[in-house]
Structure formats: structure tokens, C-alpha cells
N, C-alpha and C positions, 0 to 999 in steps of 0.2 A: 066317330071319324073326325067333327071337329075338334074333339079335345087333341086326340093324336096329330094334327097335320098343324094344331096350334101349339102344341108344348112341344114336340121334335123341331119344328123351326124356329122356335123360341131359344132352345139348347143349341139349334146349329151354329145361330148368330153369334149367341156368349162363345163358343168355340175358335169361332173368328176372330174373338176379343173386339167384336162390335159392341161401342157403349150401351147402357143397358138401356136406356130411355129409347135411343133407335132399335134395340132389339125386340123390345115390346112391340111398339107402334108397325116396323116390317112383320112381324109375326103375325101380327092382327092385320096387317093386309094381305098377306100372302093367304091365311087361312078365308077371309072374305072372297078373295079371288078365285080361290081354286071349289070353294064350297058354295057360291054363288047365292049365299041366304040373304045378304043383305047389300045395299050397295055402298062403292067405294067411299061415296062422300060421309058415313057413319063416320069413319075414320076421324076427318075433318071436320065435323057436327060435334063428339066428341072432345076433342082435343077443345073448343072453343069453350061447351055447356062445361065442362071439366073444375077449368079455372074459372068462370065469371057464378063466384061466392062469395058472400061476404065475410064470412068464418076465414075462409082459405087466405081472403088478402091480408091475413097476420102474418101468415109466412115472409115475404118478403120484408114487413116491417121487421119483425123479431130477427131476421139476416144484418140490417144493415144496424140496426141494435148495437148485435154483436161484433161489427166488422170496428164498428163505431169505437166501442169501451174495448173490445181487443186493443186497440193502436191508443187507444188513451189512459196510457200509464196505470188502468184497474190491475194488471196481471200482477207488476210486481209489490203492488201493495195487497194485496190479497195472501202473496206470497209473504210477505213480513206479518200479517198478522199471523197468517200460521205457522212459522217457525218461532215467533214470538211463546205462543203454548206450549210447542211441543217438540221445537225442536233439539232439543237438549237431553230428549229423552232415548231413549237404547230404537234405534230406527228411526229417531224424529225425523229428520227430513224426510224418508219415504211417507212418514205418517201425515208430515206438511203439505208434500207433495199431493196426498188422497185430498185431507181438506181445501186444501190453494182450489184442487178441480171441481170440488164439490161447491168450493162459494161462485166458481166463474161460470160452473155448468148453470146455478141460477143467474147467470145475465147473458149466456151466448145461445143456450139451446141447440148445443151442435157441439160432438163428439171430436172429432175433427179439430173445430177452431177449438177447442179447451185443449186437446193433446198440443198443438200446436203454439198457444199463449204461454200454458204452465211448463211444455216440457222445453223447453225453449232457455228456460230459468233453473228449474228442478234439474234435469237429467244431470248437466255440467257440474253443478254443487253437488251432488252426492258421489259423483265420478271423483270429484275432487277431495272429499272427506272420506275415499278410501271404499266406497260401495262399486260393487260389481256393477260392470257397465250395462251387461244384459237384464241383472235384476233392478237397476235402476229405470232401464227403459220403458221394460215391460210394466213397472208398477206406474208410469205416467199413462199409457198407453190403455192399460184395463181402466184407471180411474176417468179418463178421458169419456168411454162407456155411458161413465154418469151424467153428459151433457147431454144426453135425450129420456134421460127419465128423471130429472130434478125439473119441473117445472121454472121459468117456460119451455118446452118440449114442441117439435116442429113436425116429430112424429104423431104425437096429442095431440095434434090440432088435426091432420090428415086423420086421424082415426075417429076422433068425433066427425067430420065432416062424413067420410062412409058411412060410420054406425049409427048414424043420428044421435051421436049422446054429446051429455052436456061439454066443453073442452074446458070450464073452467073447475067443472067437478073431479075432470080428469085430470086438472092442475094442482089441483088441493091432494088426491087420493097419489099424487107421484112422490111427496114428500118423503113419507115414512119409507115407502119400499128403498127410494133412493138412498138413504141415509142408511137403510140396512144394508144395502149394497157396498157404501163406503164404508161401515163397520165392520164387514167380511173380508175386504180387500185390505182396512189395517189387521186384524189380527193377525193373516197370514203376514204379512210386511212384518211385524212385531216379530213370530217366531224363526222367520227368516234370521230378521237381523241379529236375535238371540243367539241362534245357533251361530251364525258367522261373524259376531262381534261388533257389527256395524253400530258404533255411538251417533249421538246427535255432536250438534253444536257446543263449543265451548265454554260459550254462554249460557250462565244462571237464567234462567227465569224470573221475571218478576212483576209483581203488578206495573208497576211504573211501566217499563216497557212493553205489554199488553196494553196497556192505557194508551199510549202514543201512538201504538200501529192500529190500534181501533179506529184511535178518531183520525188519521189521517187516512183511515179508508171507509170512511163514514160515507162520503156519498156514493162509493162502491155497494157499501153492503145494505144502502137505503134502497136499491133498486128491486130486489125480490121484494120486499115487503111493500114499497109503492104498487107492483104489478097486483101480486095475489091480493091485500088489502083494498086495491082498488075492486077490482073483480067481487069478491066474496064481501065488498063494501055496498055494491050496487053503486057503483061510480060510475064505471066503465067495463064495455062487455071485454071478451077476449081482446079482441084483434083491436079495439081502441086501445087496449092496453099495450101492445104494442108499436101502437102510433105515440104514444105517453115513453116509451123502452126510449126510442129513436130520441124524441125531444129531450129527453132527458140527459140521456148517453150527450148528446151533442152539446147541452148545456156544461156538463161535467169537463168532456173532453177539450172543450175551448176555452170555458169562463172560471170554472174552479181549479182543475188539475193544470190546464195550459202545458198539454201536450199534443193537441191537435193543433194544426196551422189551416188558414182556410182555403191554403194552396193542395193541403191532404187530401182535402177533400171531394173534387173529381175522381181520383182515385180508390177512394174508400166506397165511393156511389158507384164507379163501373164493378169493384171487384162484389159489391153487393149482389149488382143486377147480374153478374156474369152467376155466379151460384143460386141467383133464385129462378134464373133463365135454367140452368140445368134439372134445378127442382120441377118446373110447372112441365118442363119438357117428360121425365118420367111419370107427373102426375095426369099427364095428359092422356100420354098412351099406355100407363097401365090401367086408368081407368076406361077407358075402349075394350083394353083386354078382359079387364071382370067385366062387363057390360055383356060384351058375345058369350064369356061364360055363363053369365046370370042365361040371356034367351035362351041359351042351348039349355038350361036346365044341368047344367054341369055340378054347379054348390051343392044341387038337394041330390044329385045320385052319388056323390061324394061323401055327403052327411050318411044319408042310407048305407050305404058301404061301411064307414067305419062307426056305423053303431049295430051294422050286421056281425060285424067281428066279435065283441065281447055285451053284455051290459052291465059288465063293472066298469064303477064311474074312475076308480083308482087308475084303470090301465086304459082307458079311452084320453083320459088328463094326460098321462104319459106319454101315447102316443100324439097328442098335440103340442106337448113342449118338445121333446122330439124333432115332430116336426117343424118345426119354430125354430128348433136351434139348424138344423140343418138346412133350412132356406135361409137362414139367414147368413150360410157362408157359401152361399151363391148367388144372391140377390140383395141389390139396394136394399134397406131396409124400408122408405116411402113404398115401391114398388110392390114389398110383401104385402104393406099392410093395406095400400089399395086392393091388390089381387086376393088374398086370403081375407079378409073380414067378411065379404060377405058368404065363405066357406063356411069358415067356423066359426061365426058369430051363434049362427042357430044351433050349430050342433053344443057350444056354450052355455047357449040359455036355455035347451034342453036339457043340459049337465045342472041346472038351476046354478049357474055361477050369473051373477052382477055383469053387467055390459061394463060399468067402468071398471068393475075389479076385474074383467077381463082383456079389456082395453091395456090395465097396467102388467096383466100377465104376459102380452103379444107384445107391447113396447119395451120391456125387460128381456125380455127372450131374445125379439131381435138385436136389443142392444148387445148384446153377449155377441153377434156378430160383428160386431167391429172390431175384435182381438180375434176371430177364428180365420185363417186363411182358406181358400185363396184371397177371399175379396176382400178381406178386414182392414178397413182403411186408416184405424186406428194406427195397425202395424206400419204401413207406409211410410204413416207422418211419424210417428216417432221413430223409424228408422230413418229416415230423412234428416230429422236432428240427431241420433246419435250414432249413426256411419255405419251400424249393424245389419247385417242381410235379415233377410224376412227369415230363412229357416231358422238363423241363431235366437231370433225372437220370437219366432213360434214355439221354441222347445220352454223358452222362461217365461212365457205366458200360459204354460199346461196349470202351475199350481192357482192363480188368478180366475183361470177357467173356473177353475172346478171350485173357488170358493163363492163365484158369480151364480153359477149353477144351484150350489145347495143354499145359496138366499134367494134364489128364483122359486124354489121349491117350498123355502117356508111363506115366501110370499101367496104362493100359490091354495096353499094348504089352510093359512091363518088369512081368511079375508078381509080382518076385522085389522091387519094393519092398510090395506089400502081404503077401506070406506070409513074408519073411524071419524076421520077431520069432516067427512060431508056428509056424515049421520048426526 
């Protein structure tokens, strides 16, 4: 009874197109009120115990990080070194375009603001050298993806906090999958542009020129390796490391690049607080909602169920990416990963799978929901920059899909690319 009068009012609200954060938190009062097991104030006891962590207060640092080096001139040097490589090659700039997301996905940690930085730059220059506007899009859009599973990751932080696991082991074990994820989304980009002729840039390649966009984005590309070096240095735990993102970012963006003004700055700190206000608000109330799940005993009669169905571990794996991928294009992905971990975590480590190689299976998985409609907000913002409706871009996101999906699955299968760096 309470799972039905909590997930039916859960689906009502999203119906309504009540945000998702208020849909949780009404859900979990509506089902406390009408089932009478615990009292209202749970509600408000939670939402407070929720947030006051110290692992979690990385998330806002790591926001304003990235709001930071977003607005301080990192995007389009990021973007000249990677055209610098390769853009001259048969698809360069979509190929540019993977890389540019992949170096900003290690300093913003948020899918979103990297579609938003690189496609902003990317879409228009490939629209301009003659590439389809929709295949253009959609390839900012999937690689965008990669700004929650390239360490630092804001999703890995929320899922160590749940699972109790380590967030910086989950830092290190995000590398390898990520980059196979950007390896999957240029090959198809490459046989695309083969098939439809799309060149790079007209420009030779050359050390020299590689050498110039390196080092003027030298204090760009010093920032993943300050974070994780610090961390896996014993310098500094996570979420310091992220107080280290900020000062840093701030130093770049004022004193070296001088593209912040200190008048930006009011602005950069509310549009911060305004996103990390949205985050701690869904982290509030979906942690309420697994909480009632947890007392009702709902996780373990869910685990029971789907390992009463088969005990081949093949098709139990299936049906949790599956299921992954398909909440994940109807819910936040923070929201999943508080509500389902402590689902399928046990059912996981009964599968004898790694907590963190599982960690990076569910933060993969869900990331493939930011290109799946209705919710995929990826789509949004890069339809927002390139004028295309969401259906024109769901149809040129199908092949992205599917090449996300089958590196999720070697991901999945070969665990020795997520634990290798923290074995």
C-alpha cells in the first residue's frame, strides 16, 4: 500500500509537470498523511539530516567551480586545443567538439553547463564548415553526457554519500569509462562524416600550433590534475578539493586569463547558489523518499522479486541497466541515484559486482539520460543554442544513443576498466 499511494502520487505530480524536487518531497507527504506510519515533521527532519555532510558540501563548491572557469575564457581555449589536433581531420571538429567536452567535463562536473560552454562555440562552426545542423547538435549534446562521468562528477559525490563508498575512488574509476564513452561517440562522428563528406578545418596541423594552444590553456588543463592529484596525493579529501576547484578557477579567471571582472561576480555566486538551491532541494526530498522506502522494507522485497525472476546473473545485469536507462528519462538523475542505490546496491553486491564499479555503472547509465527524451536536458540546452525542436533532435540522437549504450555495456562486462587506476 505504501509503495502504490507513494509511486502513483509521485507519477501524478510529474504529470502536472510539478518540478521534480517538489514532486518527491509532496509524494512523501501525501503517502505519510494518508498512511499515518510516521509523523509529518520526518519530512522536515530529513530534508535538514539530508544536507548537513561533509562529503555533500563539495557539490556546491564544484557548482560555483564551474560557473566560475565556464565565464572565464577555459571553454574557447579548450576548444583551440582541440581543433588544434584534430581538426583538420575528415569530422575534425565534431571530433573537437567530443574532446573540447571531455576536457571541460573535467572542470564543470555538470552535463548541462559543458553542452552549454562548448556548444555555444562548436554547434555554429560545424553549421558553418558545411555539417548538418542536426548532426551537429546532437553530437555537442551526447558528448555533454560526459560532464557527470569524467571526474569531478556531482553525481559521484551523491552516490558515495548513499553507498557509503569512497567519492575519490569513484573519481579515479570515472576516468577510463568516460573516455570510452568519448571514444564511442567519435567513431560514430568519424563514420558519419565519412559517409557524408564532412572535412575539418583548412588548416595543416602542426606541432607548433599544438604547442601554442597547449600552453595558453595550461592553467585550464592544470585543474583535473590539481583535483585528482590532490585527492589520490593525500593532500586534500574530496570536497576540499573542491574548495581548491573554486580558488583556483577564481585565481585563473581574474589574475591569469582576465576575463572575469569583480563586478561578474555577484552574478556568477547567485547563478551558483541558485543551481546548488535546486540540487540540495531534490537531494532533500528524494532522500525522505528512499528513507520511507528503506522502513517500509520496500528495497529488500524489490531485490527478492527481481532475483525470484531468473538467477542468471547475465539477465538480472540487463534488467538493471534497463532499468537505469529508463528512469533515467523520467527522472533527475541526483533523484535516481538517491532513490534506487539503496535498491540495487544489495541486489549488485549479490551479483558480486564492486560498489564503485557499480557506482560507475548507475552514473553512466543515468547519464545516457540526458540525450533520452522527455526529460534529457542535454536536448533542451542544445536545442536552445541551435533553434532545433526537441523531436528533430531526438531522431539524430538515436545513433549517439546506441553507441553510449554499447560502451555502457563493455563498461559493464569488463570491470577491470573502472577499478584498474584504484587497484
Amino acid at each position: 500500500m505504501t509503495a502504490t499511494i507513494l509511486f502513483t502520487s509521485f507519477a501524478l505530480f510529474l504529470l502536472l509537470s510539478v518540478p521534480i524536487g517538489i514532486s518527491i518531497g509532496l509524494s512523501t507527504l501525501v503517502t505519510i498523511a494518508l498512511i499515518d506510519i510516521l509523523p509529518v515533521s520526518f519530512l522536515a527532519k530529513e530534508f535538514v539530516t539530508s544536507v548537513d555532510s561533509f562529503p555533500l558540501m563539495a557539490v556546491p563548491f564544484f557548482i560555483l567551480a564551474g560557473e566560475i572557469m565556464g565565464k572565464g575564457g577555459i571553454s574557447h581555449r579548450l576548444v583551440n586545443v582541440a581543433t588544434s589536433i584534430v581538426g583538420n581531420k575528415t569530422g575534425g571538429l565534431a571530433i573537437a567538439g567530443i574532446i573540447t567536452s571531455l576536457f571541460f567535463a573535467a572542470i564543470s562536473g555538470s552535463g548541462p553547463a559543458t553542452v552549454a560552454a562548448v556548444g555555444g562555440m562548436m554547434i555554429p562552426a560545424m553549421v558553418d564548415h558545411g555539417y548538418d545542423k542536426r548532426f551537429a547538435t546532437a553530437v555537442i549534446a551526447s558528448a555533454g553526457a560526459l560532464g557527470v562521468i569524467i571526474p569531478p562528477s556531482i553525481p559521484m559525490v551523491i552516490y558515495g554519500v548513499i553507498g557509503s563508498a569512497s567519492i575519490g575512488d569513484l573519481f579515479i574509476s570515472g576516468v577510463i569509462p568516460g573516455v570510452l564513452v568519448a571514444f564511442g561517440l567519435m567513431v560514430w562522428s568519424y563514420i558519419y562524416a565519412k559517409k557524408m563528406g564532412y572535412t575539418g578545418t583548412d588548416e595543416k596541423m602542426s606541432i607548433k600550433k599544438i604547442g601554442e594552444s597547449l600552453y595558453d590553456a595550461k592553467w585550464a588543463l592544470l585543474i583535473p590534475i590539481i583535483i585528482l592529484g590532490g585527492i589520490y596525493g593525500g593532500i586534500f579529501t574530496p570536497t576540499e578539493a573542491a574548495v581548491v576547484a573554486v580558488v583556483y578557477s577564481f585565481m585563473a579567471g581574474i589574475f591569469l586569463y582576465r576575463e572575469i571582472k569583480l563586478q561578474d561576480l555577484p552574478r556568477l555566486f547567485a547563478d551558483g547558489a541558485l543551481t546548488t538551491a535546486t540540487i540540495l532541494i531534490i537531494v532533500g526530498a528524494a532522500t525522505a523518499f528512499g528513507r520511507l522506502l528503506t522502513i517500509e522494507e520496500i528495497p529488500t522485497q524489490v531485490a527478492d522479486i527481481m532475483l525470484s525472476i531468473t538467477d542468471e546473473r547475465i539477465i538480472l545485469v540487463f534488467l538493471i541497466i534497463t532499468l537505469l536507462l529508463i528512469v533515467g528519462c523520467f527522472m533527475d538523475t541526483l533523484a535516481a541515484i538517491i532513490i534506487l542505490t539503496p535498491i540495487l546496491l544489495p541486489i549488485a553486491i549479490n551479483l558480486n559486482f564492486d560498489p564503485i564499479h557499480f557506482g560507475i555503472i548507475m552514473v553512466t547509465s543515468l547519464a545516457i539520460g540526458f540525450i533520452t527524451p522527455p526529460l534529457g536536458v542535454n536536448l533542451f540546452v542544445s536545442s536552445g543554442i541551435s533553434g532545433l525542436s526537441i523531436s528533430e533532435l531526438s531522431r539524430a540522437i538515436v545513433p549517439f544513443f546506441i553507441a553510449m549504450v554499447i560502451t555502457l555495456l563493455i563498461i559493464t562486462f569488463i570491470p577491470q576498466l573502472s577499478l584498474i587506476l584504484i587497484n
